[in-house]
C-alpha distance (Angstrom), angle and dihedral (degrees) to the residues before:
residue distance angle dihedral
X1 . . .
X2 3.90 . .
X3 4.26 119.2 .
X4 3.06 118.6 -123.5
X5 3.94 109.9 -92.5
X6 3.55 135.9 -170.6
X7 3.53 103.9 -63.6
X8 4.00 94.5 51.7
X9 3.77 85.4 59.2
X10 3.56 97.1 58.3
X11 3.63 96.3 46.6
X12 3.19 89.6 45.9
X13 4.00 87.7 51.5
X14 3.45 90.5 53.8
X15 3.46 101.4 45.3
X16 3.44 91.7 50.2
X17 3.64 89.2 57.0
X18 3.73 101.8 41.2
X19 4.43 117.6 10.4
X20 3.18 92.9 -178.2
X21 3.87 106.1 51.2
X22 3.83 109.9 108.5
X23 3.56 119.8 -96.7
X24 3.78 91.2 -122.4
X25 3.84 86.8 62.8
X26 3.66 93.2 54.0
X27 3.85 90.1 43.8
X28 3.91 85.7 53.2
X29 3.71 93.7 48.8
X30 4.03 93.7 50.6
X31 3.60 98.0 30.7
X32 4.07 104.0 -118.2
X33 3.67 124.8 114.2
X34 3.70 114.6 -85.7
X35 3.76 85.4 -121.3
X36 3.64 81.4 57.8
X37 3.85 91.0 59.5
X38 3.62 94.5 41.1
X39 3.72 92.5 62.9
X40 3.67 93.0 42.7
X41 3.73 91.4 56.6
X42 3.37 96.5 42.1
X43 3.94 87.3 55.8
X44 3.57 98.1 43.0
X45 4.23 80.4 57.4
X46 3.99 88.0 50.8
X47 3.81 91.5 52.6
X48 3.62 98.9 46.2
X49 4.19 94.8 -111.0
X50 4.25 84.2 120.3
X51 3.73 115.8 44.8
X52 3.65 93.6 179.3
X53 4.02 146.5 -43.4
X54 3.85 107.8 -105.6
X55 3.72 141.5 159.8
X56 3.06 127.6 -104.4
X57 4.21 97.1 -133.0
X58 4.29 118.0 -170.0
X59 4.05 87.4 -136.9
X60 3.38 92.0 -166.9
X61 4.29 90.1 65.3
X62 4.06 86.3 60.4
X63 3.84 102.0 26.9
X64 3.50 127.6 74.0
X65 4.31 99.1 -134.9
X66 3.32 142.9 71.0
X67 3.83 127.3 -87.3
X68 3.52 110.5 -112.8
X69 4.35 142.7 152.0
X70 3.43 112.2 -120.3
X71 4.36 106.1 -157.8
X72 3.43 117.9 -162.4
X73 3.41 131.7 176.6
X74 3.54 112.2 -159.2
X75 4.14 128.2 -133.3
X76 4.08 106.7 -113.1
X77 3.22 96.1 -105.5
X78 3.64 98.6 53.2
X79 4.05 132.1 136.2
X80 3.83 107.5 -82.1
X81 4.00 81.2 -146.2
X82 3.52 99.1 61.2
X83 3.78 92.7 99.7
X84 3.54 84.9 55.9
X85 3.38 100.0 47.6
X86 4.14 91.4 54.7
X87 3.43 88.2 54.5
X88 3.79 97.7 59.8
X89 3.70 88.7 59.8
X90 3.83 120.2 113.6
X91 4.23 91.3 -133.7
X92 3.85 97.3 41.5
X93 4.39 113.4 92.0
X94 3.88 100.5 177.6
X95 3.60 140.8 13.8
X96 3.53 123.8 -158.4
X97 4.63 127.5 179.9
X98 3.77 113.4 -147.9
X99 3.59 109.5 -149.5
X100 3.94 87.2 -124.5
X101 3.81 90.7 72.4
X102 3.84 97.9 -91.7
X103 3.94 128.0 128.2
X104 3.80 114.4 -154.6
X105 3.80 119.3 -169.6
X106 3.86 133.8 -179.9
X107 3.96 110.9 -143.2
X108 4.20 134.5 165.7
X109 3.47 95.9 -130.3
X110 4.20 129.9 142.1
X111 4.12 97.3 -104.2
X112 4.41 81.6 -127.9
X113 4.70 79.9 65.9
X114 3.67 99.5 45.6
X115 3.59 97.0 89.2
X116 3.72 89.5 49.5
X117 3.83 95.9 40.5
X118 4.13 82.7 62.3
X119 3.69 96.5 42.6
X120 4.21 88.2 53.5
X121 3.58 81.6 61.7
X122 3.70 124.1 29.1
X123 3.97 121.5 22.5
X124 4.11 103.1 -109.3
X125 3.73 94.2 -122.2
X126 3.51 99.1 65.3
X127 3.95 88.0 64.3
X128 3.69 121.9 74.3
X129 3.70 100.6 -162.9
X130 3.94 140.7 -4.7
X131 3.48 130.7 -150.7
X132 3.95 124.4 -178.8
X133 3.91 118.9 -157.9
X134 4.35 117.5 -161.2
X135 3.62 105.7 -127.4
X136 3.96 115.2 -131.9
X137 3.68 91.6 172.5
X138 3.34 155.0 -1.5
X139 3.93 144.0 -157.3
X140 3.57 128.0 -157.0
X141 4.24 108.9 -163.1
X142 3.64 117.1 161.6
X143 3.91 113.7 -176.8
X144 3.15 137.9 178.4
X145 4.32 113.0 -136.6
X146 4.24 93.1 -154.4
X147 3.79 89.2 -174.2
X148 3.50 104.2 74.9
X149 3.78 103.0 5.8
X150 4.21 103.6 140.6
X151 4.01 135.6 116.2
X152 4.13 121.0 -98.5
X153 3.92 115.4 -147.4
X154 3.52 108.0 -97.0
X155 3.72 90.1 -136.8
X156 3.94 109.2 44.9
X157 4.08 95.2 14.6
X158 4.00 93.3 -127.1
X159 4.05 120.2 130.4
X160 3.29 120.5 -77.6
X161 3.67 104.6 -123.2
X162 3.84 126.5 -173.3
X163 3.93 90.7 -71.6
X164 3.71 97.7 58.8
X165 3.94 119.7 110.7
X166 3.76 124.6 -147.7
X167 3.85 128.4 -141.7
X168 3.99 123.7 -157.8
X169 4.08 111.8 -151.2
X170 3.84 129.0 169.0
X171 3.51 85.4 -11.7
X172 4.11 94.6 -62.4
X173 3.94 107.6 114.1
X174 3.70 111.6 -147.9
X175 3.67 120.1 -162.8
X176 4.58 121.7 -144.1
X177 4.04 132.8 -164.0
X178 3.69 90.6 -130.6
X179 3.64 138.4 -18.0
X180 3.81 98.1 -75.1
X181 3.66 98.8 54.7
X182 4.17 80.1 59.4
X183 3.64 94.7 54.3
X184 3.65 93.2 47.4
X185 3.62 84.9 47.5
X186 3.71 92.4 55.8
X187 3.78 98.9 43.4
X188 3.56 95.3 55.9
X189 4.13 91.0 44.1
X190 4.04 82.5 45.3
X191 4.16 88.3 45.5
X192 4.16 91.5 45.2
X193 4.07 89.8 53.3
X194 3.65 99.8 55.7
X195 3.60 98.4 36.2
């Protein structure tokens, strides 16, 4: 597996400021081919670098609602899908899990279909508490930090260098230090499914 390198981080940059510009642009602008930053992209999709292209849409221009952040804090013995679950709703933009336990969410939604916009997804027990936040405003700032920007082994946590392997599964791409850190990774996923 190669690191990323200097020219990943600039078309990353640019990409990150500007999706849509053609590739020959960028290719211009960092002096490589724009078959050059074709491939690159298309790699940094294969490794798991890009999740996706989207657009960044002001719901609340097309949705009739109010922007708000729903908080929950879920019950301990709640669904571990539940973020999931929010997600696939029509009225819900971004998820986001707190490591405390909590599930925060940023919907379009008329404040009187909030409660019912959580009960289409999640049963009402499994959450402790709810709080919902108006939204004024909002800011939308991707970035890329160049200095440290690399994969750690999903097994041991060290860097993934230019001998580390990657592994796709269920659609979740998981990234290894060498070869060994995968298999372990493997056995343990291959132990935790039959047990």
């Amino acid at each position: 597996m190669r690191t990323l390198d200097k020219i990943d981080i600039e078309i990353l940059h640019h990409l990150v400021a500007d999706a849509r510009q053609p590739y020959s642009e960028i290719a211009e602008r960092i002096d490589v081919s724009a078959p050059t930053v074709s491939n690159r992209v298309d790699r940094l999709v294969d490794i798991g670098v890009i999740d996706g292209f989207t657009v960044d849409v002001d719901r609340s221009t097309v949705s009739a609602g109010t922007e708000v952040l729903i908080d929950c804090t879920l019950s301990p013995d709640a669904d571990d899908r539940i973020a999931d679950r929010l997600a696939s709703l029509e009225a819900i933009e971004h998820v986001f899990v707190t490591a405390d336990g909590r599930v925060l969410a940023t919907a379009t939604v008329s404040q009187a279909r909030i409660r019912a916009v959580l009960a289409g997804a999640v049963d009402l027990e499994s959450l402790d508490s709810y709080r919902v936040h108006l939204l004024e405003d909002r800011h939308w700032s991707p970035s890329i930090a160049s200095s440290n920007l690399a994969f750690t082994c999903d097994e041991c946590s060290n860097r993934v260098t230019d001998d580390g392997v990657s592994i796709t599964t269920d659609d979740d791409r998981y990234h290894f230090c060498c070869p060994s850190c995968r298999s372990a990774f493997e056995e343990s996923a291959t132990i935790s499914e039959s047990a």
